[in-house]
C-alpha positions in Angstrom: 0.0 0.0 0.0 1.8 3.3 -1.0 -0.2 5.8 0.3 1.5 8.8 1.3 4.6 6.5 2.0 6.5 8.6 -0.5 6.2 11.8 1.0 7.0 10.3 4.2 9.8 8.4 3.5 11.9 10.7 1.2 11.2 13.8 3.5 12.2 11.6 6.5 15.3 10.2 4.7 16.1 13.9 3.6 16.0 14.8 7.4 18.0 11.4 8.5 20.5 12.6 6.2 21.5 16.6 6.3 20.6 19.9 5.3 18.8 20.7 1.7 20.5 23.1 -0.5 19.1 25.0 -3.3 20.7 27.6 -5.9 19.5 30.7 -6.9 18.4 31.8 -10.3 20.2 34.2 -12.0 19.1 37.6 -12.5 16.8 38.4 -15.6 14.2 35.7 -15.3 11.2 37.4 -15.3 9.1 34.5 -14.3 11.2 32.3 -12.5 12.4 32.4 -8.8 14.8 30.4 -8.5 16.1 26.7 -9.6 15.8 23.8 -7.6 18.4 20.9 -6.7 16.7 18.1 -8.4 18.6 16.1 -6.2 16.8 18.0 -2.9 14.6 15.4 -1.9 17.6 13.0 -1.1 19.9 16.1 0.5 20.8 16.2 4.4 18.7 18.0 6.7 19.3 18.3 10.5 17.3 16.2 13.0 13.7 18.2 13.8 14.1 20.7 16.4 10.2 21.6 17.8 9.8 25.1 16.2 8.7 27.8 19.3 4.9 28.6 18.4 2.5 29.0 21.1 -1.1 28.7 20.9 -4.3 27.8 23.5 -4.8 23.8 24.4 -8.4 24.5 24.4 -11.0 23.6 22.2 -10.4 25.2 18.5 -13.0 23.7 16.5 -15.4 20.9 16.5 -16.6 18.7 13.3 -20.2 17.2 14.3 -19.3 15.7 17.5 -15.4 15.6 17.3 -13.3 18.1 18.8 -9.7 19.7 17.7 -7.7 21.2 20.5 -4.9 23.2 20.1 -2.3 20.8 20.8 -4.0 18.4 18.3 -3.1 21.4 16.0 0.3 21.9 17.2 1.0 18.1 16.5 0.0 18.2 13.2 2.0 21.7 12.5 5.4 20.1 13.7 4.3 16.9 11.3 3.9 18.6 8.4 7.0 21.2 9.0 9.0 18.1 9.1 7.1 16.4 6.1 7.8 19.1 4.1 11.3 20.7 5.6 9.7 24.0 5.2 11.4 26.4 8.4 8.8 28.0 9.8 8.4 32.0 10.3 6.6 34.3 11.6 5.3 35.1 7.6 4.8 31.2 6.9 2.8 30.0 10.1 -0.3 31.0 9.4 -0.6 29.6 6.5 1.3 26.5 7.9 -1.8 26.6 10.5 -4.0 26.8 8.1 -3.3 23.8 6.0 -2.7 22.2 9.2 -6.5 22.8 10.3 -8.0 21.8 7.2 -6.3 18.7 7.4 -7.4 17.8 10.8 -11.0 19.0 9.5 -10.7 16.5 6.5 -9.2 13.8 8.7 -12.5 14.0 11.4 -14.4 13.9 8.8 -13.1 10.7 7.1 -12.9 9.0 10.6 -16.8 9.0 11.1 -17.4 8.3 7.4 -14.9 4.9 8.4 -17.6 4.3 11.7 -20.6 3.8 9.4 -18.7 1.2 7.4 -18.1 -2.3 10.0 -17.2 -4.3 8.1 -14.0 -1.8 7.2 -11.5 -2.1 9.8 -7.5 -0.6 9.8 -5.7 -3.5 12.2 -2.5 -2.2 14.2 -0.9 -4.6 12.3 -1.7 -2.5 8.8 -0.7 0.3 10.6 2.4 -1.5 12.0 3.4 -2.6 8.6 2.9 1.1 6.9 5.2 2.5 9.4 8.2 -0.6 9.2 7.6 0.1 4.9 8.6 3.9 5.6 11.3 3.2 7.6 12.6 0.3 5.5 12.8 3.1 2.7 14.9 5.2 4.9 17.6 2.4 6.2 15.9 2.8 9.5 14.1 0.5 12.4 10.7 1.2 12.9 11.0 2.0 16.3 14.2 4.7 15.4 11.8 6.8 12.9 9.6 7.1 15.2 12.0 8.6 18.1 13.8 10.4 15.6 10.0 12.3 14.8 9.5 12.3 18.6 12.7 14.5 18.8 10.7 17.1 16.7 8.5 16.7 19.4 6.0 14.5 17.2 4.1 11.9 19.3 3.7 8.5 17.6 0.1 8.5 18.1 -0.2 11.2 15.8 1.5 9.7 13.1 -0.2 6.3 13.6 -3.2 8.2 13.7 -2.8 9.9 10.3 -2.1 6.3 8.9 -5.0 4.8 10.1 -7.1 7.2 8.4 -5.1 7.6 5.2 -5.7 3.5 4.9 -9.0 3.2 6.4 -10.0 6.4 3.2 -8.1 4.6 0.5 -9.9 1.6 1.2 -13.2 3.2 1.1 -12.7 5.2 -1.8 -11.5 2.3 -3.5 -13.4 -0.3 -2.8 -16.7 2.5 -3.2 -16.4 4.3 -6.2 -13.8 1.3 -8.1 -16.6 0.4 -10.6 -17.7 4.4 -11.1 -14.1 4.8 -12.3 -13.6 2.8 -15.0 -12.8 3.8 -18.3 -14.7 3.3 -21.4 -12.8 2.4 -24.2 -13.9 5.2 -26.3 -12.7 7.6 -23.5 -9.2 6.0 -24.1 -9.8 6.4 -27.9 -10.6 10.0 -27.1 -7.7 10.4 -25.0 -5.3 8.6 -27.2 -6.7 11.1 -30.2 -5.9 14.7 -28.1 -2.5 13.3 -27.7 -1.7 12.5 -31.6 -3.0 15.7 -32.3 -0.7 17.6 -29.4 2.3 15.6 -30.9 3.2 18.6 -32.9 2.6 21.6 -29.9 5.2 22.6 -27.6 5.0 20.7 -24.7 6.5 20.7 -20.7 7.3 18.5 -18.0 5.9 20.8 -14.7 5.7 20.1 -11.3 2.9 22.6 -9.9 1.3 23.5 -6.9 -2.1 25.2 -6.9 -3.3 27.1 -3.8 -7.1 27.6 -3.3 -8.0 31.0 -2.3 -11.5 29.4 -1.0 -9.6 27.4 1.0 -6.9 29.6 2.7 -9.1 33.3 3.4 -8.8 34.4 0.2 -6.5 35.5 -3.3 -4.1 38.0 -1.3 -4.1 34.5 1.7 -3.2 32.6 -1.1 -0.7 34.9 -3.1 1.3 35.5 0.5 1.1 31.8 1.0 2.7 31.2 -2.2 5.2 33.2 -1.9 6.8 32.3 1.6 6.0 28.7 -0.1 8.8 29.6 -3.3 11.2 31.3 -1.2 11.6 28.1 1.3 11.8 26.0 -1.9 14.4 28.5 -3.3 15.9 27.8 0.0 15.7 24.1 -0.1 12.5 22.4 0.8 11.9 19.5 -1.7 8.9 20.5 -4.2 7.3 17.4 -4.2 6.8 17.2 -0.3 5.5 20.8 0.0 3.1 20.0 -3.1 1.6 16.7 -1.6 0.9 18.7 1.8 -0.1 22.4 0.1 -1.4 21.6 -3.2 -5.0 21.6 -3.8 -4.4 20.3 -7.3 -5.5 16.2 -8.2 -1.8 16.1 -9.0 -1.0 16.1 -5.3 -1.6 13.0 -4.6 1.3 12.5 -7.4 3.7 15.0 -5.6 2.8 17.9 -7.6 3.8 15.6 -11.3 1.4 17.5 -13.9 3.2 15.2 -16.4 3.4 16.9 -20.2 1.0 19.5 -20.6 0.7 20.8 -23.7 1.3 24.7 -25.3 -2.7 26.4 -24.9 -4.0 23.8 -22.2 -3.2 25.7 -19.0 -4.6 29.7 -18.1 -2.4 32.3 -20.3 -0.8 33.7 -17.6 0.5 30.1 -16.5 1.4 29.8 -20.6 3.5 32.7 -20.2 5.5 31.7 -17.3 6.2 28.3 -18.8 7.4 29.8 -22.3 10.0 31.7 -19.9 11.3 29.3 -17.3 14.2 27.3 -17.9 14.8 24.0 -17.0 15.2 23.3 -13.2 13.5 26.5 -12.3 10.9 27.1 -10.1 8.3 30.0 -10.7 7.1 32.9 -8.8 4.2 32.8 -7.8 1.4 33.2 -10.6 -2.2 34.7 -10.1 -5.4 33.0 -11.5 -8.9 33.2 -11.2 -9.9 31.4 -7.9 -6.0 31.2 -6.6 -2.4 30.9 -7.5 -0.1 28.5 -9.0 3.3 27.9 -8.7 5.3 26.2 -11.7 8.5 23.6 -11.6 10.4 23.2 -15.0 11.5 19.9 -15.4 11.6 19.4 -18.7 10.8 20.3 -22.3 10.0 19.4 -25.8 9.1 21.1 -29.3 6.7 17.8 -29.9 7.1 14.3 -30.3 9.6 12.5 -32.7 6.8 11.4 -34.9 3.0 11.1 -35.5 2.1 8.0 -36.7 -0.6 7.0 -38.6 -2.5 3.8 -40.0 -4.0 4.5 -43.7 -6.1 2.2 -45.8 -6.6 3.4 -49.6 -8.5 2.8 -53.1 -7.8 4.5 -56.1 -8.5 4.7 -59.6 -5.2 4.7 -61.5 -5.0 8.0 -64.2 -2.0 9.3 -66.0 -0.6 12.2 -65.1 -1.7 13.5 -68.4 -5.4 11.9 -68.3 -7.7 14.6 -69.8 -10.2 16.8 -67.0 -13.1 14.9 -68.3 -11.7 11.4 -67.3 -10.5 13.0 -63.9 -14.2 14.3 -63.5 -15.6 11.1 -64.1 -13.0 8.9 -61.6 -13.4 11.8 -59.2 -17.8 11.5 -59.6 -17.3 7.8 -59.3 -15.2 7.6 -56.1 -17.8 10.2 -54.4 -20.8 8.1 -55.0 -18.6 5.1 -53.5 -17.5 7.4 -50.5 -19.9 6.9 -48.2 -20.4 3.1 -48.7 -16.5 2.3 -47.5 -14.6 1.7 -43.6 -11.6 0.6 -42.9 -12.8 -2.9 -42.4 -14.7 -3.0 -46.0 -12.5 -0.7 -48.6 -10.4 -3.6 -49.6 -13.0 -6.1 -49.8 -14.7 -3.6 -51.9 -11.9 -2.6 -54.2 -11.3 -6.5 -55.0 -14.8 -6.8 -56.4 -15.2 -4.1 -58.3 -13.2 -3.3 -61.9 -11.2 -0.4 -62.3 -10.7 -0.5 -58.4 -6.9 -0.9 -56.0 -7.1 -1.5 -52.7 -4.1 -1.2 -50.8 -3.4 -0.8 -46.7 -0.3 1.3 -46.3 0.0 0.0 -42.8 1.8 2.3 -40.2 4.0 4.9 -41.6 5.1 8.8 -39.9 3.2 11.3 -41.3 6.4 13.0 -42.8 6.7 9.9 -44.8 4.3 10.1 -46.7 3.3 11.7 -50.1 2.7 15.3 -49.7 -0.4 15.0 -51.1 -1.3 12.3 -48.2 0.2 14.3 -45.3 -3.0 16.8 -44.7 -4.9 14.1 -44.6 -3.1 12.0 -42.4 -2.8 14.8 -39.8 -6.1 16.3 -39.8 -8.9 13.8 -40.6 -11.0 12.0 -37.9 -10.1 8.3 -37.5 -12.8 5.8 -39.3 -13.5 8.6 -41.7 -12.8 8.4 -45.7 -11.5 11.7 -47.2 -12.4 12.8 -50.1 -10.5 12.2 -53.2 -6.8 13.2 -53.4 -5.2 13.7 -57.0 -1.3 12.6 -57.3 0.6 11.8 -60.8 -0.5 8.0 -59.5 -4.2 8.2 -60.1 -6.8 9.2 -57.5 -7.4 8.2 -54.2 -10.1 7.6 -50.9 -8.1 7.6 -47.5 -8.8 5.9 -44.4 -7.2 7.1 -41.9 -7.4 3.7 -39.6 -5.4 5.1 -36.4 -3.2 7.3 -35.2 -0.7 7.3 -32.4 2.2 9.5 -31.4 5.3 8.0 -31.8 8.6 7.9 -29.8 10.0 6.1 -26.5 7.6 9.2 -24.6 4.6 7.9 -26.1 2.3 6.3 -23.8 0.3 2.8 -24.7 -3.6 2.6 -24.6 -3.0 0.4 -21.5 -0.7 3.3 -19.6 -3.6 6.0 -21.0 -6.7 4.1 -19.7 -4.6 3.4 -15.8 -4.1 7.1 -15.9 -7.6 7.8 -16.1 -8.7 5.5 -14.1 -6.8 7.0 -11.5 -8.4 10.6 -12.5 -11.5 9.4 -12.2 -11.2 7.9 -8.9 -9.2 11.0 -7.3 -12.1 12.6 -8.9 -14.8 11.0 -7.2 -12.7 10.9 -4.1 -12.5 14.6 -3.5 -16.2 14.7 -4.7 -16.9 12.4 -1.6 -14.8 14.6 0.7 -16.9 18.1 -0.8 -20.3 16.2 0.2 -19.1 15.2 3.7 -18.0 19.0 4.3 -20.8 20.0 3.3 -23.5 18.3 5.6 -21.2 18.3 8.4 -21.9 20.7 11.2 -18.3 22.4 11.4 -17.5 25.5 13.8 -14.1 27.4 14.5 -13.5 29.0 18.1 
């Protein structure tokens, strides 16, 4: 079970380790803030040292009929300060508070969703298990990760607690939405489609973070937020941890990995940032309707190698010098035969008729082909016949039968249709969450 073992374990191994370093960006960069070590999330840190906030042990909120106190708070603060190595100051903590309460807020909620379910139980012995998995990944005992958290002043009932509900909610979602999320093979077919036809577009490799102003106070909440947010990442704090714990983007649960995005899919304001950031660098923070983003560079690409495409033809052979009334008349016949052909039928068809050559061309990059083929190729819908195309061969219908990017980066219907599985069901997860938060009764003090 992986769950947030990730976060935890390459944070923790980070802060095992030594002490993050980061470089700056040079001067110039008009969207970018810095660049980050790419190797940050395996750099040395110092052991935790409790960080000296105060604030009341009373009661701070309740959700229905559970209660947060303020050390409940505090506990989860120093947890996700040494989750995410970002240093807390007197600019960050509020919004390190905030986070912090809406996570407590999500996790009460979760926990008496899990008591209506019975039959779904989290055993010690899962719990056990999750913790000995995180340590493994750090070269550590169980019982040494959790005294080297306890020296942040972490007790290990909090993070047991956490775990339970992470697994007891993965369970639930999974095993409660799992049908809802499947895929339909046309949506891969759809999918597979947009990214043929993105082969040619700029494309980028981001990490990004997205901060909900509905969710921190407001825009100017979540503009400060992000900006003490890129200066402790500047400094050193590993993207990927700060994203799983700030981001309210699906691609948190992924550490922040948007993937490729292509050139025109993301707000213009993001689109400008990413045509100016360099490889390795990490935005400033970037303004958008309902919040803010914050952009990694990690790669990019003018398009894929090639776009590949599967054709099926039938022509009617004329000479390059055949007169305009014998082109008219091949050109009248292969109309009315138009809408009568598929890919599965054209060749059958050509075979029986005279004056008719069927041919599949099989698999071939667009930029192979005749010029006269190449529109086609790029632009038609798959399953459709075009229209008939004059070369000095004769004239032909094409069918264009598929098309697929091609390349190592080019990913497999199997790989497309996993992907949005997982969409779907992060989808219906967080819908699951809104609807619980809504009908709760939930009151801050």
């Amino acid at each position: 079970m992986g769950l947030k073992r990730y976060m935890t374990g390459a944070a923790i191994a980070a802060l095992l380790a030594g002490s993050a370093m980061a470089q700056t960006a040079p001067a110039g960069q008009q969207a970018a803030a810095g660049s980050l070590n790419p190797a940050a999330e395996a750099a040395p840190a110092p052991p935790p040292v409790a960080p000296a906030f105060q604030m009341s042990d009373g009661i701070l909120a309740t959700v229905n009929d559970s209660v947060i106190t303020g050390f409940d708070l505090r506990q989860r603060m120093l947890l996700l300060i040494a989750m995410t190595q970002v240093q807390p100051t007197p600019e960050n903590i509020p919004a390190i508070q905030q986070q912090a309460l809406n996570a407590l807020v999500d996790e009460r909620l979760q926990v008496q969703e899990l008591a209506n379910y019975e039959d779904l139980v989290v055993t010690d012995q899962q719990v056990d298990e999750e913790i000995a998995a995180m340590a493994q990944e750090v070269g550590a005992s169980p019982q040494a990760y959790l005294e080297f958290l306890a020296q942040g002043g972490i007790r290990p009932a909090t993070v047991r607690e956490q775990i339970r509900a992470q697994i007891g909610w993965s369970q639930l979602v999974g095993g409660r939405f799992q049908s809802r999320a499947r895929v339909s093979r046309g949506a891969v077919e759809a999918a597979m489609r947009q990214i043929a036809e993105a082969a040619a577009k700029k494309q980028y490799l981001i990490g990004e973070i997205y901060i909900e102003a509905a969710r921190v106070g407001g825009q100017q909440a979540a503009l400060n937020g992000a900006t003490q947010l890129v200066q402790q990442m500047v400094q050193g704090a590993p993207f990927q941890n700060v994203a799983r714990q700030f981001s309210a983007s699906p691609s948190a649960t992924r550490d922040g990995d948007a993937g490729w995005v292509v050139e025109g899919t993301m707000p213009p304001t993001v689109q400008q940032a990413l045509d100016q950031l360099d490889i390795g660098q990490l935005s400033r923070p970037i303004p958008v309707d309902g919040g803010v983003y914050i952009i990694y560079m990690r790669d990019k690409r003018d398009g894929a190698t090639a776009s590949l495409v599967q054709i099926k033809q039938v022509m009617i052979e004329l000479a390059d010098t055949a007169s305009e009334t014998e082109v008219a008349a091949a050109s009248q016949r292969l109309e009315t035969l138009r809408p009568q052909l598929t890919c599965d039928s054209m060749l059958a068809r050509a075979t029986s008729e005279q004056g008719l050559l069927g041919a599949d061309l099989g698999e071939a990059d667009v930029q192979n082909l005749a010029p006269q083929f190449q529109q086609v190729a790029r632009s038609a819908e798959v399953g459709s016949v075009s229209s008939p195309v004059r070369t000095p061969l004769g004239l032909h219908l094409l069918a264009v039968c598929g098309r697929r990017v091609g390349g190592s980066e080019a990913p497999n219907p199997q790989q497309v249709e996993n992907q949005l599985f997982r969409q779907n069901l992060a989808n219906l997860g967080r819908r699951y969450m809104r609807d619980l938060r809504e009908d709760a009764l939930i009151e801050m003090r």
